[in-house]
N, C-alpha and C positions, 0 to 999 in steps of 0.2 A: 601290496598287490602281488598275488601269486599266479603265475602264468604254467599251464600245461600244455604240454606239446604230444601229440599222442600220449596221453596218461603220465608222461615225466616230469616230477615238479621242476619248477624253475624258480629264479629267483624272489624272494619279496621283498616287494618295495617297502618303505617305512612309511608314506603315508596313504596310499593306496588310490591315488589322483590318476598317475601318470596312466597312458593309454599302450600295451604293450605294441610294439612293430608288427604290423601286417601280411607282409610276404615272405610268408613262408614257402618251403621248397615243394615243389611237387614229391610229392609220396609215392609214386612210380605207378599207382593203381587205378589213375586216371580222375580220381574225386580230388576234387580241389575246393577247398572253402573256409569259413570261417565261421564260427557261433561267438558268440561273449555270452557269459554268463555270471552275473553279479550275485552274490555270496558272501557271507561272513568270513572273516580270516578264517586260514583251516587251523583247529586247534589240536592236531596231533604233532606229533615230531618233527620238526623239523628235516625238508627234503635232503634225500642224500648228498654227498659232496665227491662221493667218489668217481665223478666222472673228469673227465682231464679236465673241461672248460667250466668246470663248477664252480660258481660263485658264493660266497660268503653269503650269508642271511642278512636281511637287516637292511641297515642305508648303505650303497657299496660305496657313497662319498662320503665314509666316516672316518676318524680321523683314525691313525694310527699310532702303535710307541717305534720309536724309531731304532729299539734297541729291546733287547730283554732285561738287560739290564736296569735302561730306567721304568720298566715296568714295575721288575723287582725293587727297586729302593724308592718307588714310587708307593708300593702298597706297605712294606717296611715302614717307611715315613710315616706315612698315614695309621695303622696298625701300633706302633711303639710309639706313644705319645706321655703324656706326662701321668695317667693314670700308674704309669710303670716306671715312675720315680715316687709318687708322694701317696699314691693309694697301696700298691703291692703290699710295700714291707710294713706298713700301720696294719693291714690284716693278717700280716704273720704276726705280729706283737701279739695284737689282740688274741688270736683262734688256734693258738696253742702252736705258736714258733713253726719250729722244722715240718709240725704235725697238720698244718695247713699245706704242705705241698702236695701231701693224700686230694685231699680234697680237690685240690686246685689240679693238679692232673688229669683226677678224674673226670671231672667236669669240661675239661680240656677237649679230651678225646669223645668224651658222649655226648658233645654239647656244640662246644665251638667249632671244630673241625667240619663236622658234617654242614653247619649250616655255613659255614665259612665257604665249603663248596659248590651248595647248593646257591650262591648268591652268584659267586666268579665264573661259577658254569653256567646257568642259563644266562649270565652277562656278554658271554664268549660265545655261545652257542646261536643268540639270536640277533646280539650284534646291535642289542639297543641299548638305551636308559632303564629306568623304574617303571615307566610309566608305558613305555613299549611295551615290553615282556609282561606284564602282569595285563595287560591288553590285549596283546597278541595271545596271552593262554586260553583269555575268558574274557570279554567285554563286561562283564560284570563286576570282575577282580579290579577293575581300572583306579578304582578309589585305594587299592591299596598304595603303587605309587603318589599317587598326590598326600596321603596322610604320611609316607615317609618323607615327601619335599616339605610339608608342612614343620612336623617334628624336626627337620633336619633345618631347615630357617632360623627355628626358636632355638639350637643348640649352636648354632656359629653365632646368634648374634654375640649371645653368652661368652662363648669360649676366646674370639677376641676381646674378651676384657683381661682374661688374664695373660695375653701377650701384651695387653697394654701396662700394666703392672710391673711386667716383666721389662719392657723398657726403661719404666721410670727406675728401675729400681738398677739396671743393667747402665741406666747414665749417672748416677750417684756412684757407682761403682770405681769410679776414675778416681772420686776423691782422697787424700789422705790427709788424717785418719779416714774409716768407712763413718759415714754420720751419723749411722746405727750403732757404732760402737760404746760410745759415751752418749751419758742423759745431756742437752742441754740446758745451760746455766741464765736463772737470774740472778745478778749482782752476787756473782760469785757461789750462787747454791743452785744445784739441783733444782730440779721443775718437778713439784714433788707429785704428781700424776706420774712418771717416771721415773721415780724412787720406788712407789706403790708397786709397780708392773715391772719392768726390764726395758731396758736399753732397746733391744729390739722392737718388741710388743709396743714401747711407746713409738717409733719411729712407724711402723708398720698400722697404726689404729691412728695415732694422730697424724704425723707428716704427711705419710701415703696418702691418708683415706681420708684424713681429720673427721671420722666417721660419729653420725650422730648418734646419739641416746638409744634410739630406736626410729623401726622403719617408715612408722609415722612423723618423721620429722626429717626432712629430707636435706636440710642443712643448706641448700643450693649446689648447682655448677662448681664443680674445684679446676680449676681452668688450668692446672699443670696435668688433670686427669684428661680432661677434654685435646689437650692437644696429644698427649700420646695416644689416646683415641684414633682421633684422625691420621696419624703416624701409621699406624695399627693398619687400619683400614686401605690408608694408601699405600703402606706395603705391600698386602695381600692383594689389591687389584692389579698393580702390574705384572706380580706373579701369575696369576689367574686367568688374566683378561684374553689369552689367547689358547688358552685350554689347554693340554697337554703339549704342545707345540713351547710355549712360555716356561708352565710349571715345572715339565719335565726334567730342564735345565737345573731347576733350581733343589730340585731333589737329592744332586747330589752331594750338595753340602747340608739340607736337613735331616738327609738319612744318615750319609756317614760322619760328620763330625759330633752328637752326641756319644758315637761309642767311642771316638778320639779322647773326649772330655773323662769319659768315665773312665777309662783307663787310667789317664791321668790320676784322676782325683783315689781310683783304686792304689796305686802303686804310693803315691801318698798316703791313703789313710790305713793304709796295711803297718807301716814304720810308726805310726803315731800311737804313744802312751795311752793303753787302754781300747785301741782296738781289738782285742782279742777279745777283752772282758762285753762290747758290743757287740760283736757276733757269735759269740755264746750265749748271751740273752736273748737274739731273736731269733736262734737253729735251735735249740733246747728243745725237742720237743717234749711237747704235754699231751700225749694221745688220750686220755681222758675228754679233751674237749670235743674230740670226732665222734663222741655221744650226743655232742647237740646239736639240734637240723639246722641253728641260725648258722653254724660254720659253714657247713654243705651249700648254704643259699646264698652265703656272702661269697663261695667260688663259684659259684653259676655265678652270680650277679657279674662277679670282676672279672671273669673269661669272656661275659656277653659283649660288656662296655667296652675291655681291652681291645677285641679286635674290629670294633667300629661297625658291628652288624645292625641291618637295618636300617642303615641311613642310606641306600638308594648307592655308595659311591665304591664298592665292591662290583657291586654288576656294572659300573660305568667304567671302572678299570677294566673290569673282566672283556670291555665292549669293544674296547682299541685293541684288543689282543686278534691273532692269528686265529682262525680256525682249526686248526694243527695243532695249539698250542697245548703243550701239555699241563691243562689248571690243576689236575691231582697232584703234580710234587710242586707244583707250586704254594696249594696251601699247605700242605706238609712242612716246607721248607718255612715259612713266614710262622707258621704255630711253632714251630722249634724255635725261631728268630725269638719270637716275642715271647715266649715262657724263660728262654735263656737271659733277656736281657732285663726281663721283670725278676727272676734270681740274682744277677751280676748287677744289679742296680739296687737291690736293699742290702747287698752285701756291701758297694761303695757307701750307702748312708749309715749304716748301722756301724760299722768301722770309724768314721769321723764323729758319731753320734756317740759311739762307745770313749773316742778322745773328747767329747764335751764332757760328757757327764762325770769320767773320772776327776775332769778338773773344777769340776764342782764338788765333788764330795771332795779334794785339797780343801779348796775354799772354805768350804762349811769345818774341818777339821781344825783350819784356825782360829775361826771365830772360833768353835769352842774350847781349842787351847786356850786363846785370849782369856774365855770366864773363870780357867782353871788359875790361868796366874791370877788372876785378879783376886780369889780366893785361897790362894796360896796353896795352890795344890801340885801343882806345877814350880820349876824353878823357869822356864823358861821356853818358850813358842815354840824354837826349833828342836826341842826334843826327840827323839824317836819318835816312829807312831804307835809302837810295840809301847812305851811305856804313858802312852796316850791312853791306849787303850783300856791297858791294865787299872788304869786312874779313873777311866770311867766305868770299868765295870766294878767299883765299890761303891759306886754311887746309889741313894735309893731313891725311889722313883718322886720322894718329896722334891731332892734337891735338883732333879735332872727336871721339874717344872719351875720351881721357884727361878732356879736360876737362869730359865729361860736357853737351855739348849737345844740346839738344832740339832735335826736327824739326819745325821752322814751316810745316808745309803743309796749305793752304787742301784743297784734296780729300781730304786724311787726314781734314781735322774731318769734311769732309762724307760720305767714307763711312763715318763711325761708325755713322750716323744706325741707328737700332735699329727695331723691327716692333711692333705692338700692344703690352702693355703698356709695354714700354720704352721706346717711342715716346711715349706719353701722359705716364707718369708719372715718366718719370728725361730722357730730353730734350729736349722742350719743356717741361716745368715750368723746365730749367734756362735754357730761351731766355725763358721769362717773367719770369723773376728778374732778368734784364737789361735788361726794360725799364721805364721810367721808371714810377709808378705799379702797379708789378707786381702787387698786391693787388685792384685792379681788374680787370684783364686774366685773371688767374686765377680770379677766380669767374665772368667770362664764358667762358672757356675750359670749362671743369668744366658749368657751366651748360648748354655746347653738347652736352659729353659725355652727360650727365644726359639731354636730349632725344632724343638718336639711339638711346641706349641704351633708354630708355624706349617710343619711338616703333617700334622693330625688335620690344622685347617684347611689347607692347601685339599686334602681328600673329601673335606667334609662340603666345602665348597663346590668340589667336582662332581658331588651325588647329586646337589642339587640344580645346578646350572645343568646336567646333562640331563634331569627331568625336564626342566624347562624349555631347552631346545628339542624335546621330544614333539613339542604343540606347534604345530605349521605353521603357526602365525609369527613366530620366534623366531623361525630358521629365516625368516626373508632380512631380518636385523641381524647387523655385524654381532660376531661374538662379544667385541671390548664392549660396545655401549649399555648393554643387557647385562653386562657383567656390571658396570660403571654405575646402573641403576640401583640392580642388587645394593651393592656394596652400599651407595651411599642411604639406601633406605636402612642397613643395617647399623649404619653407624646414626641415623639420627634417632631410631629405638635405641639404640645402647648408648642414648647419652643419659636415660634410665641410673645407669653404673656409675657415673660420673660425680654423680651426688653425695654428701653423707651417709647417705644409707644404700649407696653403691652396692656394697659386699651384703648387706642384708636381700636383695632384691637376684645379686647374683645366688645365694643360697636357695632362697626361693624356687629358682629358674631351674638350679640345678635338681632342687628335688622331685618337682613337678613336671617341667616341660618334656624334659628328657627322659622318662623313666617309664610311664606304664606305655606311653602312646609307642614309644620304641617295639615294648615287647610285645604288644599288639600287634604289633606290624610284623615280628619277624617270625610269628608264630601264624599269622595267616598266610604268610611265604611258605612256610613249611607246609602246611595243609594245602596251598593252591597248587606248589610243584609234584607234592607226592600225591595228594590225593584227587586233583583235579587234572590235571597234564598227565598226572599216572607215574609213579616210579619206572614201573617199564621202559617206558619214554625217554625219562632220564637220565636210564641206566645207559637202553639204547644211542643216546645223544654224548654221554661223557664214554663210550668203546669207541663212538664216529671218530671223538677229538682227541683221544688218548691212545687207542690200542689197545686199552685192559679195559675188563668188563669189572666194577663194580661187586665185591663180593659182601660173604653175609654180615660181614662189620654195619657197610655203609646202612646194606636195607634195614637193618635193622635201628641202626642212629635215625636215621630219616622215618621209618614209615610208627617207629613207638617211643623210642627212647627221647629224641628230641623233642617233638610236642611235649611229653610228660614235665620235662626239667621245663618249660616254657610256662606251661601251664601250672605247673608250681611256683617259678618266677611270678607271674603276672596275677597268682591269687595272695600271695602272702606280702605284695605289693599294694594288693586292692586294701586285703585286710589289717597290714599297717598304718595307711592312712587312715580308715574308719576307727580303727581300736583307739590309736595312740595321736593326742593333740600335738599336731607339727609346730616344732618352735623354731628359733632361730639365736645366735648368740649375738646378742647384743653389749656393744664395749660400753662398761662403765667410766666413765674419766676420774671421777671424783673417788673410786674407792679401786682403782686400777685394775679392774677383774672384768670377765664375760661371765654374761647374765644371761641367762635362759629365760626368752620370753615369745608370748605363743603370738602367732600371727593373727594378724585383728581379720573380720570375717571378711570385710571389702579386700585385701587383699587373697584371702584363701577363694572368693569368688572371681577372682583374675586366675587363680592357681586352676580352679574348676575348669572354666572356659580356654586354656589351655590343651587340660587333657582333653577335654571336649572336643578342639580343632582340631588336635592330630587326631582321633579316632574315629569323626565324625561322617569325613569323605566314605570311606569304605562302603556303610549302611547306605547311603545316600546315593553312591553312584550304582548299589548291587539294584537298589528300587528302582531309579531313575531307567533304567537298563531291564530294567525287568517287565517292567509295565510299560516298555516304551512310551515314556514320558516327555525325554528329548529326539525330538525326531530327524536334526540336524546333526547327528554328531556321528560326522562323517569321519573321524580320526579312529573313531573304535568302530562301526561297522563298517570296514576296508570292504570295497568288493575288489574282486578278484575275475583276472582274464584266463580263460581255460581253453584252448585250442582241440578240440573233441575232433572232427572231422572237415571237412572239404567239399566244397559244390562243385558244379563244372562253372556257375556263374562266376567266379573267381579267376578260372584258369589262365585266360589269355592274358587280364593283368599281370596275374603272377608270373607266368614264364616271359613276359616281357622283363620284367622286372627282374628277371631272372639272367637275362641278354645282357641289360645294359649296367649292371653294379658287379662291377669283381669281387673280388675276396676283399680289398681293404676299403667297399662302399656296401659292404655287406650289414642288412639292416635287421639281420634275423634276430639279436638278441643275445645276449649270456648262455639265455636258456637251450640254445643250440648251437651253440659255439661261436658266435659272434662276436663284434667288439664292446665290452664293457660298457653302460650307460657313463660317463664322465660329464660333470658341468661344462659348459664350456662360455658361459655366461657370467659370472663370476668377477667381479672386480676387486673383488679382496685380497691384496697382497698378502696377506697374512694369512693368509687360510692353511694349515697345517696339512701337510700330508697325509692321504687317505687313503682307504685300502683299492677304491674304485680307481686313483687315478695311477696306484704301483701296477694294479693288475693289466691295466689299459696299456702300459710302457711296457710291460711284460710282455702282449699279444702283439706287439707293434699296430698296435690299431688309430687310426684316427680318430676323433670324436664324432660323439655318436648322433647324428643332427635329424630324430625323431620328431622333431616340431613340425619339421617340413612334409612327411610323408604323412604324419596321424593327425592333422591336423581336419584336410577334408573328410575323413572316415569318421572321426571322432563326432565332429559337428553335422554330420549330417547333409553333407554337398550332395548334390547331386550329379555333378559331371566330374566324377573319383575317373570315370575311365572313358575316353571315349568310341570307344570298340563295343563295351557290353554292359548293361548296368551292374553295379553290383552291390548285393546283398545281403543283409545283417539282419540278423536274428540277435532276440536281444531275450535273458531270459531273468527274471527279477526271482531268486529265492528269498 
């Protein structure tokens, strides 16, 4: 609700119900009176703030961060997640080493950055959720938040499966030896599916996952997976359950003890044999591959993913922030964070990765010494490797098959090197296993895992909970129990995960759920704030909150460059799925290998109806809205109190009213310097700190007790005064 006072905007309400206060001051000119006039939210700029008593946009009883700090290791948290351990440095492998940083910069600044602040700022500026702000700009736009709470549903249920992983794998970690280290034994041999594969790979396909055949064979319940489930889930609820008031605490061990861990494991794998020959192979660069546009796409795609756009919980951080707040070196500061620790984190893997893989090519150099003596070529195993070599380079290429020699090459280990889970849990478990104390290392490994994963959900969570408490029917329900629903409706889908064919249904999810509906969404953000709200606006709105106006970097990322890389993302995304048949790796037990096999059509028809959900709101609510179709949907067409002029039927009320209320039973409103609107209703202990009720102890005001005075005006009494009737005009646009 937006209230004017002779033409000054005042504050707006979030759902646009409440009725503003009545007596207003005499205007010295003798007219005294009141109009309402009901209207659509105004969809220009946001009202000034530069007056002393000016309130915040938005809901003024929303919550706040109670520090800058845990803003900051709030979005840090959320923003540096495990994409920037197990995804980063596999795309530098792959897209030409050092020569992927080109790319990945670029896209940085042209890409990430600007929409990074186009989320944090109209988050901060209007002081709501997803589904506010894209309401508040356009009642048409409204479906854009619900297909980001939708999208953003189907990506947590997902992504606590891999903090559930992480557990099981982070409580094996105590044992010694680690259980991944060695295959085990029947009657004294080898489990020869485990001989086939590795020590890891069998512990991580069969132990973990005891995963089946394929995704059509669903194996049942693995009940050691179902309880870290549950684990999972009830972790994250009581971090969660009281919104930032809860999480915020807990941010500052998700934020900062992964860069603790890395360090760690840095200052280790830097001393280990064959770290250098590791990060040589993945800084080399190969500029030759920055000719091909799949590199360009695969750093848009990992600068969009990395810093968690579109999922609705950027503008909800953005939400609890000051009006003051300065959001431009804020994202500044988090894109430096998170490009620094996506390079300082493939440089810790690739360094312990570079000590695995030297100690494989030993390995394999024995084995082949072994076929030399055995041929007598050799006198003995521990020979040089100078005179190893020399012996094998007189070999011809008959005897180097016949005899069945292994290929000892250092960049063979290293381009094994595998992508998210493969990466975590089959080859760095297997570089841990090498190193001395392994049992330690591996529950700080897991540990770090546990935090990034945790610290990413904790945000991804808060996008969509603070959609949710956008809908009036929500706010009247405690925060925990709406959270406690969520939660537990997401863990009884993700027991989906829990099956044999768990990880095949998690790839799935990953490829589809999360991926076009995303870009969708954050590419109609971009088109709704610059093209519909207007750049101007937003240029105007982030000088209000910062002091610097916007120059031609931004207008130009926002109003061509970003849609462009968007809409390149989201075409070559369409057109990959229609070109090329989506498969999934499926573990073979019997011949020890992953098998590429394509998804059967019933499930790519779940995969359809996915993208389908998250995309589908938008279209639906711009018709539904357009053709007014719903004619109840009082949450998006707010009216609004506008105070234009004064009657004299008014007068004698008001200066009554004006006798008998001082300054601290002054009912005038925010919008004239008044005391703050405050709950004062409220039974919830837990309710977190809000900006209406700092601001309210600010003014030393009392609570604000509007029910009593708007309540006869509102409904329509008839005996409001009994001196002179009074009069209301009521005007419906």
């Amino acid at each position: 609700m937006a209230t004017k006072v002779d033409g000054v905007p005042g504050p707006r309400s979030n759902n646009g119900h409440e009725m503003a206060p009545l007596n207003t001051r005499a205007r010295g000119d003798g007219t005294h009176g009141v109009t309402i006039m009901l209207s659509p939210p105004d969809r220009s700029s946001i009202g000034s703030r530069d007056g002393a008593g000016a309130l915040p946009d938005g809901d003024p009883d929303r919550a706040a961060w109670s520090g800058k700090m845990q803003f900051f290791l709030s979005i840090i948290g959320y923003s540096v997640g495990l994409g920037n351990i197990w995804r980063f440095p596999y795309l530098c492998q792959q897209n030409g080493g050092g020569a992927f940083l080109i790319p990945f910069m670029v896209m940085l600044i042209l890409e990430g950055i600007p929409l990074f602040l186009i989320e944090l700022g109209m988050g901060q500026r209007m002081r709501l959720g997803a589904l506010g702000v894209w309401n508040t700009i356009h009642p048409w736009l409204g479906g854009i938040g619900i297909s980001s709470c939708i999208v953003t549903l189907f990506v947590a249920i997902y992504y606590n499966v891999i903090i559930t992983w992480c557990f099981y794998y982070f409580f094996n970690s105590f044992r010694y030896p680690l259980p991944w280290g060695t295959c085990p034994q029947i009657n004294g041999t080898d489990i020869e599916e485990c001989e086939r594969s590795s020590e890891t790979a069998y512990f991580w396909y069969r132990t973990t996952l005891d995963a089946a055949p394929s995704i059509d064979e669903t194996g049942g319940f693995k009940w050691w997976i179902v309880l870290c489930l549950m684990l999972s889930w009830t972790v994250v609820f009581f971090i969660v359950m009281k919104g930032i008031q809860s999480s915020g605490k807990v941010v500052y061990f998700t934020s900062l003890f992964p860069y603790i861990v890395l360090t760690i494991f840095f200052i280790r794998g830097i001393t280990l044999k064959g770290a250098g020959a590791g990060l040589m192979h993945m800084y080399t660069p190969k500029v030759e591959k920055l000719l091909e546009p799949t590199v360009w796409l695969d750093a848009a795609t990992q600068v969009f993913y990395s810093f968690g756009l579109a999922f609705g919980s950027l503008i909800a951080f953005g939400s609890y922030n000051t009006p003051k707040n300065n959001c431009v070196r804020d994202v500044l500061l988090v894109s430096v964070c998170n490009a620094i620790t996506a390079i300082y984190a493939s440089v810790v893997i690739f360094a312990i990765l570079g000590y695995k893989a030297t100690l494989g090519v030993d390995r394999c150099i024995q084995v082949n010494k072994h076929v030399l003596v055995k041929h007598s070529l050799l006198e003995s195993v521990h020979v040089d490797n100078s005179e190893y070599e020399h012996v094998m380079a007189g070999l011809n290429s008959t005897m180097l098959k016949d005899w069945e020699f292994e290929k000892c090459s250092l960049e063979d280990q290293l381009s094994s090197a595998a992508e998210g889970t493969g990466l975590a849990f089959i080859v760095f478990t297997e570089a841990i296993v090498e190193l001395p104390g392994s049992p330690f290392w591996a529950v700080l490994f897991f540990t770090m895992l546990l935090s990034l994963g945790l610290g990413s959900q904790i945000g991804i969570l808060e996008g969509m909970l603070c959609t949710i408490f956008d809908i009036d029917i929500f706010k009247r329900i405690r925060k925990p129990y709406v959270t406690g629903v969520v939660c537990a409706f997401c863990f009884s889908v993700g027991l989906i995960f829990t099956t044999g064919a768990g990880e095949y249904w998690l790839k799935m999810f990953d490829s589809f759920a999360g991926t076009i509906g995303l870009v969708v969404v954050a590419l109609m953000e971009m088109i709704a704030v610059i093209y519909i709200y207007g750049h101007e606006k937003f240029t105007e709105d982030i000088y209000q909150m910062t002091g610097t106006r916007p120059g031609i970097y931004w207008q130009m990322t926002w109003r061509y460059i970003g849609p462009a890389i968007m809409g390149c993302i989201l075409l070559s995304s369409v057109l990959s799925m229609i070109l090329r048949n989506p498969t999934y790796g499926a573990w073979n037990g019997e011949l020890g290998v992953i098998e590429n096999k394509s998804y059967p059509n019933w499930v790519m028809g779940i995969a359809l109806a996915m993208i389908i959900a998250g995309v589908l709101p938008m279209p639906v609510v711009f018709l539904l809205r357009r053709f007014q179709i719903l004619k109840v949907d009082l949450d998006i067409h707010q009216g609004s109190i506008r105070r234009n002029e004064t009657t004299a039927s008014t007068k004698e009320m008001i200066d009554e009213d004006d006798q008998d209320d001082d300054d601290d039973d002054d009912f005038s409103g925010p919008a004239l310097g008044g005391p703050v609107n405050v709950r004062s209703d409220s039974d919830d202990e837990d309710e977190p700190p809000t900006m209406g009720k700092m601001l309210a102890k600010q003014a030393g005001k009392q609570q604000f007790k509007n029910q009593q005075h708007l309540t006869p005006t509102v409904l329509g009494a008839t005996n409001v005064s009994r001196k002179k009737p009074f009069r209301m005009e009521v005007v419906d646009f």
